[in-house]
C-alpha positions as CSV (number, residue, x, y, z in Angstrom):
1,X,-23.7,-15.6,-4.4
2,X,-23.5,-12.3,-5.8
3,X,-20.0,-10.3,-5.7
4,X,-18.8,-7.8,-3.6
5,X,-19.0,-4.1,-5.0
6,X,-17.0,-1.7,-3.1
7,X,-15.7,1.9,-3.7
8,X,-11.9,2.8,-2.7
9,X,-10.2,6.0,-2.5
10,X,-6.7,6.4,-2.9
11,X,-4.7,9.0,-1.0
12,X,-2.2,10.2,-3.3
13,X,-0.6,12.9,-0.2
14,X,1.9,15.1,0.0
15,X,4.2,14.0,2.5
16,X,7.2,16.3,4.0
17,X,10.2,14.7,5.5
18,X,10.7,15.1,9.6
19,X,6.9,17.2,9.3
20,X,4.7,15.0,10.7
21,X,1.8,17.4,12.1
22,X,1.5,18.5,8.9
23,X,1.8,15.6,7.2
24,X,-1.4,14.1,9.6
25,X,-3.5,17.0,9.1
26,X,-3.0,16.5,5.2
27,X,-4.1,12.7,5.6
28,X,-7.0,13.5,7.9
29,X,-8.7,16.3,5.6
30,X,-7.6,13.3,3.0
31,X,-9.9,10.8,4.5
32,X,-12.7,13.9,5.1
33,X,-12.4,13.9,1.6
34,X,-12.6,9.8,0.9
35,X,-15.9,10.1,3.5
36,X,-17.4,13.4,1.5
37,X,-17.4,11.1,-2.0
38,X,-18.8,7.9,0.1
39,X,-15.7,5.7,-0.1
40,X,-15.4,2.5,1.8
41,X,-11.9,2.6,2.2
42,X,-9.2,5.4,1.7
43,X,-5.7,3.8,1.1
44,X,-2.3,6.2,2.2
45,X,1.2,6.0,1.5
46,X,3.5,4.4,3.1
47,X,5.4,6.1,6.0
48,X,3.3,9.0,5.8
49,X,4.1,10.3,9.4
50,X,7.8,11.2,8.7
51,X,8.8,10.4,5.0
52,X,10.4,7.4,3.5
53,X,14.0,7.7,5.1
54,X,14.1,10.8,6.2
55,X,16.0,11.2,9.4
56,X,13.9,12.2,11.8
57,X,13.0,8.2,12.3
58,X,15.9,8.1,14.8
59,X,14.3,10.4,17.0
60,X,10.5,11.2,16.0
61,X,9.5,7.3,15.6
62,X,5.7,6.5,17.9
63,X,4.2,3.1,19.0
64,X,1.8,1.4,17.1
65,X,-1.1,2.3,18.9
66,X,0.1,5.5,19.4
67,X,-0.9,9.2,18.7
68,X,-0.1,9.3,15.0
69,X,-2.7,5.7,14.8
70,X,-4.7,7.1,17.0
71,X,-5.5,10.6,14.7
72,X,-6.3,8.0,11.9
73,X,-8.6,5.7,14.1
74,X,-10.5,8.4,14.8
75,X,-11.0,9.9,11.7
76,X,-12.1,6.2,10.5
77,X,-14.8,5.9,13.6
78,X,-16.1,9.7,13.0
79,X,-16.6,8.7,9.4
80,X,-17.9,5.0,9.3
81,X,-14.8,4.4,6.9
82,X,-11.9,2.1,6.9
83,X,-8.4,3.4,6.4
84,X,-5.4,1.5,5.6
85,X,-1.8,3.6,6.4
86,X,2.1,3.4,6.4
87,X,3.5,5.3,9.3
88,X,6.9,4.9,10.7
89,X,6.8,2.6,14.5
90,X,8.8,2.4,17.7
91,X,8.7,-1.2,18.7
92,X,10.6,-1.7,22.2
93,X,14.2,-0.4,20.6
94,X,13.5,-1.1,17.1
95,X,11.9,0.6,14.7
96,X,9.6,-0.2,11.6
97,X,8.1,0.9,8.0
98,X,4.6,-0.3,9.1
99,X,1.0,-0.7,7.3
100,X,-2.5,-1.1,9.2
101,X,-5.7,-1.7,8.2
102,X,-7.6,0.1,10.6
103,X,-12.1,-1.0,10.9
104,X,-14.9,1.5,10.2
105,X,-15.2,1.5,14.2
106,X,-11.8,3.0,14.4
107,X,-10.4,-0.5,15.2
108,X,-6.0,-1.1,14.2
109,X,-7.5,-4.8,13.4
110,X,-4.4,-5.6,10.9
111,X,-0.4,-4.6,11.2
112,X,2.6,-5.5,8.3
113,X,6.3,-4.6,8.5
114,X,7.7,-4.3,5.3
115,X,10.2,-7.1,4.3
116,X,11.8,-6.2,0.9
117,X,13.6,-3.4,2.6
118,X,16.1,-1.4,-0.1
119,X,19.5,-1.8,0.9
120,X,19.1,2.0,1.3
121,X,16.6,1.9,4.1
122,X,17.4,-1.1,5.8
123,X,19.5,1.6,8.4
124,X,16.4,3.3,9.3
125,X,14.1,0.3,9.6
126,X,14.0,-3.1,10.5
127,X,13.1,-6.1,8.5
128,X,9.4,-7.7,8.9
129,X,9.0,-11.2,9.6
130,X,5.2,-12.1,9.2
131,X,3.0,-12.0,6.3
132,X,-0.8,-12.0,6.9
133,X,-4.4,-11.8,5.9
134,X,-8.2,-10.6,7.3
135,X,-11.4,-11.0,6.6
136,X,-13.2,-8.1,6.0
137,X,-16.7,-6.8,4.4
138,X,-14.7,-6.6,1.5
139,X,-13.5,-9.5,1.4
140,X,-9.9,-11.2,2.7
141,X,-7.3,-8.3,2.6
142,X,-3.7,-8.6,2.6
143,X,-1.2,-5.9,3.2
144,X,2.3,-5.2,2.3
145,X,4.1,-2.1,1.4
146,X,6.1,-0.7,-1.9
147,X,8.6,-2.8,-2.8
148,X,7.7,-5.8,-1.3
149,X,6.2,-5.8,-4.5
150,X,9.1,-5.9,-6.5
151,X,9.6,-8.6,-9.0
152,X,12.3,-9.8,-7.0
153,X,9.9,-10.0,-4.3
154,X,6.9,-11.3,-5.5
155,X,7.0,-14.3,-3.0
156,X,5.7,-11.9,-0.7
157,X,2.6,-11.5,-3.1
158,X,2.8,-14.8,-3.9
159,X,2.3,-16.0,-0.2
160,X,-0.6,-13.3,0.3
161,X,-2.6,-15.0,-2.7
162,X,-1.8,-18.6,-1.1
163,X,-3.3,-17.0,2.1
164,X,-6.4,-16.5,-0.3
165,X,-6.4,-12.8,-1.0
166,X,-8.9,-10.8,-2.9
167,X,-7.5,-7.4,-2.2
168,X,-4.0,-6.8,-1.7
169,X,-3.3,-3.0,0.1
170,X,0.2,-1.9,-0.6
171,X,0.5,1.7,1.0
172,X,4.0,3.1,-1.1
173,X,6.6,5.9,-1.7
174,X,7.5,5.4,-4.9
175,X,10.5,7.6,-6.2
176,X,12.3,9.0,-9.4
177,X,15.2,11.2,-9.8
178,X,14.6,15.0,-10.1
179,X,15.1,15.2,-14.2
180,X,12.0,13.1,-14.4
181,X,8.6,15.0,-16.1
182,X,4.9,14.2,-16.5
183,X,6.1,13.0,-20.2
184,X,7.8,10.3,-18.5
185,X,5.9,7.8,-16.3
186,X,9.0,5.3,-15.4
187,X,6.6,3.3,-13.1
188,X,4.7,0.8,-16.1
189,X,6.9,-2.1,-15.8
190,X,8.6,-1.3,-12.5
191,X,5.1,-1.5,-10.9
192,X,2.3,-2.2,-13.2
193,X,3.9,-5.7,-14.4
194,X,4.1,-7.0,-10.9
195,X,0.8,-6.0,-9.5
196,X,-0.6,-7.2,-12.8
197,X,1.2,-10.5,-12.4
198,X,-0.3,-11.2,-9.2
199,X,-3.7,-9.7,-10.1
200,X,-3.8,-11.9,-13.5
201,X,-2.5,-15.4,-12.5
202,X,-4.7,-15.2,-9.1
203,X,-7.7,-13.0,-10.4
204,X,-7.2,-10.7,-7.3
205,X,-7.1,-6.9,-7.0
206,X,-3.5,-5.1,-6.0
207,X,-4.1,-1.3,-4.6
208,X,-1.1,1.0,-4.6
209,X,-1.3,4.5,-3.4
210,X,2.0,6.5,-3.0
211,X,3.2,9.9,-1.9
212,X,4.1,13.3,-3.7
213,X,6.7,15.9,-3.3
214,X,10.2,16.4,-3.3
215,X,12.8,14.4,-0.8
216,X,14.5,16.2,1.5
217,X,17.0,14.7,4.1
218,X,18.2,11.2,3.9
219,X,19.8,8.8,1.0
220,X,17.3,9.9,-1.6
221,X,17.6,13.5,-0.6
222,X,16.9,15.7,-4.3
223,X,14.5,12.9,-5.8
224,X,10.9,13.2,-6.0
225,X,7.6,11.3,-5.2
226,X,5.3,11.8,-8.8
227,X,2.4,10.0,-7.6
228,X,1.2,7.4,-10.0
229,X,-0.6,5.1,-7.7
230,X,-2.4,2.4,-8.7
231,X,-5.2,-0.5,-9.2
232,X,-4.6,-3.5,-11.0
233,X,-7.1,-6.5,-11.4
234,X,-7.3,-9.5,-13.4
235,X,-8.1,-7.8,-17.1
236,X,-5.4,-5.0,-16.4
237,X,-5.4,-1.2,-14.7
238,X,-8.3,-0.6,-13.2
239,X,-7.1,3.4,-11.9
240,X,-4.3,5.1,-12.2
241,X,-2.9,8.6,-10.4
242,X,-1.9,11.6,-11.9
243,X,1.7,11.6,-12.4
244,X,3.7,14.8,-11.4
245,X,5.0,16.1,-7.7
246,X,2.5,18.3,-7.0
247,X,-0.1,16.0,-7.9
248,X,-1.9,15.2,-4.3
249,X,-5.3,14.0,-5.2
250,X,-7.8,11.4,-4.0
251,X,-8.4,8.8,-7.0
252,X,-11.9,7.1,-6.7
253,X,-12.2,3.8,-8.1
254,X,-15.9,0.8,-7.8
255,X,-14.6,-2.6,-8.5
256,X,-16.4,-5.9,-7.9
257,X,-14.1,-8.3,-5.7
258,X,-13.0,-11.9,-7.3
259,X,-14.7,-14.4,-5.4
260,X,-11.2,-16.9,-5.8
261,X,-13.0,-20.0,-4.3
262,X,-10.1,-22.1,-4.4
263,X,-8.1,-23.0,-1.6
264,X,-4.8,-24.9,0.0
265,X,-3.3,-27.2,-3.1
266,X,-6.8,-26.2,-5.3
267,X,-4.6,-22.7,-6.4
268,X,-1.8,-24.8,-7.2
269,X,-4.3,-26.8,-9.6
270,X,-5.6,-23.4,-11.0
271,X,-2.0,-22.2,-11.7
272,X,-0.9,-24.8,-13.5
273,X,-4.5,-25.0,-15.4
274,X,-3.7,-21.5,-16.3
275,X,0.2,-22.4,-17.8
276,X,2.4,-23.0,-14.8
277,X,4.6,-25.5,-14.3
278,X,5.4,-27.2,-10.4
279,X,8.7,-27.5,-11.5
280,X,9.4,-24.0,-12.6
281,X,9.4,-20.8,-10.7
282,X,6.9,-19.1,-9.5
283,X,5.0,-17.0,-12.2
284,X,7.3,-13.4,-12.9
């Protein structure tokens, strides 16, 4: 069976607190440009609507579908691409940092609300409760966002590769204090070691693609988005961003998919083949 070759864009996007027109437009000429260099799949930040806690979520959140989704639906039909998004949603009286995966036919056919919320955001946004994966031309996708990759919660990942993940999307917002420079990329541990933990012990790929530009409004108000965004398989990075907060690009990356055949207790077998321990923790 031969493996599955695919091409990926990642979004790296300016995003503007409370701006969410423009913020749209900027994601929809994104994903002209994904379709213009033949990607299969264009990958945006998380919360790209109305920024990463800024406050306008009170007031400015939509439904999931909604007109925001729908802008991006569209723009995946028109093109014959598949898109995967963050965007803010109004569900009944709560709200949510959400991901979806939405089909080449302009389908929402996968949804995740992020569940390692920073104590910082958990007033804006609720807590998820479901992890999942779907089958896909590609290959079985999983989604999360940001810092449900964090060491601390790796489960998260872990769970997805149980579920039998090739591809794990994570749209982000990653953030640094103001001081930081293109000299100093503050994101190789923080973000490489996880996805590479899960990309090396399971032989999956994790996609990362986060925002640019400075906060303004909310906790974080004066920090910066430097871009950086990411993808990680087995043998190490695989594509990395520019780093700086002007740097809104589209980062084209070909990568064959893992095949990972094995299933249910057959990936505990493989972990401990590969040095783990059933009596330990899971691999950090």
């Amino acid at each position: 069976m031969s493996l599955i070759h695919c091409r990926f864009g990642l979004g790296q996007l300016l995003v503007e607190g409370g701006e969410p027109e423009r913020n749209l437009t900027r994601a929809e000429a994104m994903i002209d440009l994904a379709a213009g260099q033949h990607c299969d799949l264009i990958l945006l930040p998380e919360t790209l609507d109305l920024c990463w806690t800024h406050p306008s979520v009170f007031n400015e959140a939509e439904s999931i579908p909604g007109p925001r989704s729908d802008r991006l639906c569209a723009k995946a039909k028109q093109y014959n691409i598949w898109v995967c998004a963050g965007l803010t949603e109004k569900l009944g009286d709560k709200t949510y940092n959400s991901a979806i995966l939405i089909n080449n036919h302009g389908e929402i056919i996968q949804k995740h609300h992020k569940i390692n919320l920073l104590t910082v955001e958990q007033p804006f946004y609720e807590i998820g409760t479901m992890v999942s994966c779907i089958d896909t031309p590609f290959g079985r996708i999983g989604l999360n966002i940001c810092a449900d990759n964090y060491i601390d919660g790796l489960p998260i990942g872990h769970t997805l590769a149980r579920m039998g993940a090739q591809i794990i999307l994570s749209p982000s917002s990653w953030t640094v204090d103001y001081s930081i420079t293109e000299k100093d990329d503050p994101y190789g541990d923080k973000w490489l070691k996880p996805y590479g933990i899960l990309a090396g012990w399971y032989d999956l790929i994790v996609v990362g693609t986060t925002s640019v530009g400075y906060i303004v409004g909310g906790p974080y108000e004066g920090k910066k988005s430097i871009g950086s965004s990411l993808v990680v398989g087995k043998k190490g990075l695989l594509a990395k961003g520019a780093v700086n907060e002007f740097a809104g690009d589209l980062i084209v990356v070909e990568f064959d998919v893992p095949e990972r055949k094995e299933r249910g207790t057959e990936i505990g077998a493989m972990l401990r083949q590969r040095g783990w321990k059933y009596d330990e923790p899971l691999p950090r």
